[in-house]
C-alpha positions in Angstrom: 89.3 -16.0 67.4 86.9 -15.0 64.5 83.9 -15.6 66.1 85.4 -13.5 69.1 86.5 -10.7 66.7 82.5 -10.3 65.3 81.5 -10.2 68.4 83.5 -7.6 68.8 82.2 -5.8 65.6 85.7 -5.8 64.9 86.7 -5.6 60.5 89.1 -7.1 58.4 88.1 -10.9 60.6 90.1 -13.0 58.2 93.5 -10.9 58.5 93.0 -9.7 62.2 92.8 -13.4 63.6 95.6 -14.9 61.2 97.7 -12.2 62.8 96.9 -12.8 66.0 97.0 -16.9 65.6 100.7 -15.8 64.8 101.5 -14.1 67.4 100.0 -16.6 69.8 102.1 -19.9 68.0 105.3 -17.5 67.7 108.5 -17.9 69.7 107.7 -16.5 73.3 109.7 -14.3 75.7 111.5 -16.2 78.1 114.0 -16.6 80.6 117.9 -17.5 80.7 117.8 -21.0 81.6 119.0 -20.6 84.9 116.3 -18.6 86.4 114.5 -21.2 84.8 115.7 -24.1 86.5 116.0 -22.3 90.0 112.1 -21.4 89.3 111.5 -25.4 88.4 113.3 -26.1 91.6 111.4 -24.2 94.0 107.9 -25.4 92.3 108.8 -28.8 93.4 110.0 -28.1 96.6 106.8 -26.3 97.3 105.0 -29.6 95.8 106.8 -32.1 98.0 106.2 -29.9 100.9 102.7 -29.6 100.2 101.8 -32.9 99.6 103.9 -34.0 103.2 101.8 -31.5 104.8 98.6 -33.1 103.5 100.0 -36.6 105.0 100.5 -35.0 108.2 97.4 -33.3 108.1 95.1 -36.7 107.3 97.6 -37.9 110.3 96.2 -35.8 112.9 92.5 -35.7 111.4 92.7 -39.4 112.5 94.0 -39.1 116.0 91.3 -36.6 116.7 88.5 -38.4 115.8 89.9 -41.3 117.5 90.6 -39.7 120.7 88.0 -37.5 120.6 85.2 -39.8 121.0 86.7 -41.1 124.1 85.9 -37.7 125.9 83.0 -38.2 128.3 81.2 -34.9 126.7 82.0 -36.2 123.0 78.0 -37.6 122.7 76.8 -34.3 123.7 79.3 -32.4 121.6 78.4 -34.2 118.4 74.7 -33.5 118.9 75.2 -30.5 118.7 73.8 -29.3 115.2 77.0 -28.4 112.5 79.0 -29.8 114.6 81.0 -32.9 113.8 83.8 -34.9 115.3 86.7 -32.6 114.1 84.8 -29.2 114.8 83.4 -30.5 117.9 86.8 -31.5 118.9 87.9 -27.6 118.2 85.4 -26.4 119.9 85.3 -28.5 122.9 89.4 -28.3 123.4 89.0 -24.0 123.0 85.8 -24.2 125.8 87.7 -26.7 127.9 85.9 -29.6 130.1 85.8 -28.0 133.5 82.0 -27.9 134.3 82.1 -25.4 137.1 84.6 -22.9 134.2 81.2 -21.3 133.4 78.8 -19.5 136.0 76.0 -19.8 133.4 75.0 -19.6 129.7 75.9 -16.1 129.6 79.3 -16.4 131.4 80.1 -19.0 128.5 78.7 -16.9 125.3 80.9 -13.9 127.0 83.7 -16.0 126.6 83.0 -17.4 123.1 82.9 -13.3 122.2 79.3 -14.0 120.3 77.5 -12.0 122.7 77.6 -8.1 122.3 79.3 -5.3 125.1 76.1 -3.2 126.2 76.8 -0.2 127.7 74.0 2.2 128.9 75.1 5.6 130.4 71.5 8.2 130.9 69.8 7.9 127.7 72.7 6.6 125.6 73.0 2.7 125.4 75.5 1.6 123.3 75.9 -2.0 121.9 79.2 -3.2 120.2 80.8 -6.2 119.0 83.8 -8.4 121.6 86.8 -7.7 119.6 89.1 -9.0 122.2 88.3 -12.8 121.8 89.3 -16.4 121.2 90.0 -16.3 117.2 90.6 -20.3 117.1 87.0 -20.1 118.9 85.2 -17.9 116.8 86.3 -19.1 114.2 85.0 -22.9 115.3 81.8 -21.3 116.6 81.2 -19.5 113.3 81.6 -23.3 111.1 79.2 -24.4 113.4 76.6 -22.0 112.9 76.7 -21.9 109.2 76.8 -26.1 108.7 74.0 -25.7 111.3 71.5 -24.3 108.6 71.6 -27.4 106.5 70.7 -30.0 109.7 68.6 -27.3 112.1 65.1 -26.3 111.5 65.4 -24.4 114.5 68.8 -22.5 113.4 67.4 -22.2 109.7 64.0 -20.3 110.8 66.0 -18.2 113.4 68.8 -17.3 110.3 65.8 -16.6 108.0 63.9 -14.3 110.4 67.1 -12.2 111.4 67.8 -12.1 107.5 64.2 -10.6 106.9 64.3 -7.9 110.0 67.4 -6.7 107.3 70.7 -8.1 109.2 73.5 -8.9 107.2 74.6 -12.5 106.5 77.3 -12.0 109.1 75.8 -10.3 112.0 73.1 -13.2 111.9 75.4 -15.8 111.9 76.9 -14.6 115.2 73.6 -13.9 116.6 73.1 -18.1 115.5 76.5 -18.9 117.0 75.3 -17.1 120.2 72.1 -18.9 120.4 74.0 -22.5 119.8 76.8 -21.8 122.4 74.1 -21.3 125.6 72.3 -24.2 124.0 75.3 -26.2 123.9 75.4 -24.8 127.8 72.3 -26.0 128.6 72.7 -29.5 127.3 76.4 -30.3 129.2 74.7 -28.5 132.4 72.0 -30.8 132.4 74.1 -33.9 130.2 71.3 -33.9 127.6 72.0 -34.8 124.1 70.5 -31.9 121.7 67.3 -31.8 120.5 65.5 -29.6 117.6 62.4 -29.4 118.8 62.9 -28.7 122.6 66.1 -26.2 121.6 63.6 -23.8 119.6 60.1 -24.7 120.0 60.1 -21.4 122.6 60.0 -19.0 118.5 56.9 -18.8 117.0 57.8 -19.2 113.5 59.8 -22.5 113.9 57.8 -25.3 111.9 56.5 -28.2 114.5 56.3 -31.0 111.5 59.3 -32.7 110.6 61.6 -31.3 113.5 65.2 -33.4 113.3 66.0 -34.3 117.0 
């Protein structure tokens, strides 16, 4: 408290902090002692349902990745780069299975909401985002694309470049998840397992040393 109070420039050091070591170690206001024991009540409450929640959540964190493996897409899925077995799972259940559900690449990234509304009228063209959209997939796709930086030379270079042109962190990471979701296209349209190298190697800036497959 003294050292506080000459930081402060504060006088009088020795008689300022006994008074307010006092004040700290003195009798507090308080409640009656009901409202006490009806707040003490609902604390644990809150605590036992909290912790059976956690239970239930480790519960079904097992049975996806159990189950989830067994889906004939799961290899391609996991691949994929920021993707794991309980992302991919999210993903892949808010894209569904069908493979005739998307017309193309662009069909699909329509879907997922990463890919902007362009309208051109004469000279205007105007270019907004999909706010009408899949939150649970958006959501999913937007994990993806930021774990993605850490394991993807490709998606790091990409996030870099956008981040120099002066986009904000946001705006490039939908511009990333809209990239991964017609890759992701590509490889269940042709069943190929990802790959760094062939997924990017069409920018320029991407390094072609040390490329993780």
């Amino acid at each position: 408290v003294s050292a506080v109070l000459k930081h402060a420039g504060r006088r009088k050091i020795t008689d300022r902090a006994t008074a307010i070591l006092a004040a700290l170690r003195g009798e507090q206001l308080g409640r009656p002692l009901a409202v006490t024991a009806a707040y003490a009540a609902a604390a644990r409450a809150l605590t036992a349902v909290i912790i059976t929640l956690n239970q239930q959540v480790k519960a079904l964190h097992s049975e996806v990745e159990e189950n989830f493996g067994q889906h004939p897409d799961a290899e391609i899925y996991l691949s994929q780069p920021g993707l794991g077995r309980i992302l991919g799972a999210r993903v892949l259940a808010e894209f569904g299975d069908d493979p005739h559900r998307y017309r193309d690449g662009k069909a699909r990234r329509n879907y997922a909401a990463t890919s902007p509304i362009t309208r051109a009228s004469g000279k205007r063209k105007l270019v907004a985002a999909r706010f009408v959209h899949n939150a649970r997939l958006v959501d999913a796709l937007n994990g993806q694309a930021f774990a993605s930086l850490r394991v993807s030379e490709g998606a790091r270079a990409f996030y870099d470049e956008q981040r120099a042109n002066g986009h904000e962190h946001n705006d490039v990471l939908r511009r990333l998840a809209n990239r991964l979701v017609g890759i992701l296209h590509g490889c269940l349209k042709t069943r190929t397992p990802y790959n760094d190298q062939t997924a990017w190697s069409h920018r320029e800036k991407l390094p072609r040393s040390g490329l993780a497959a």
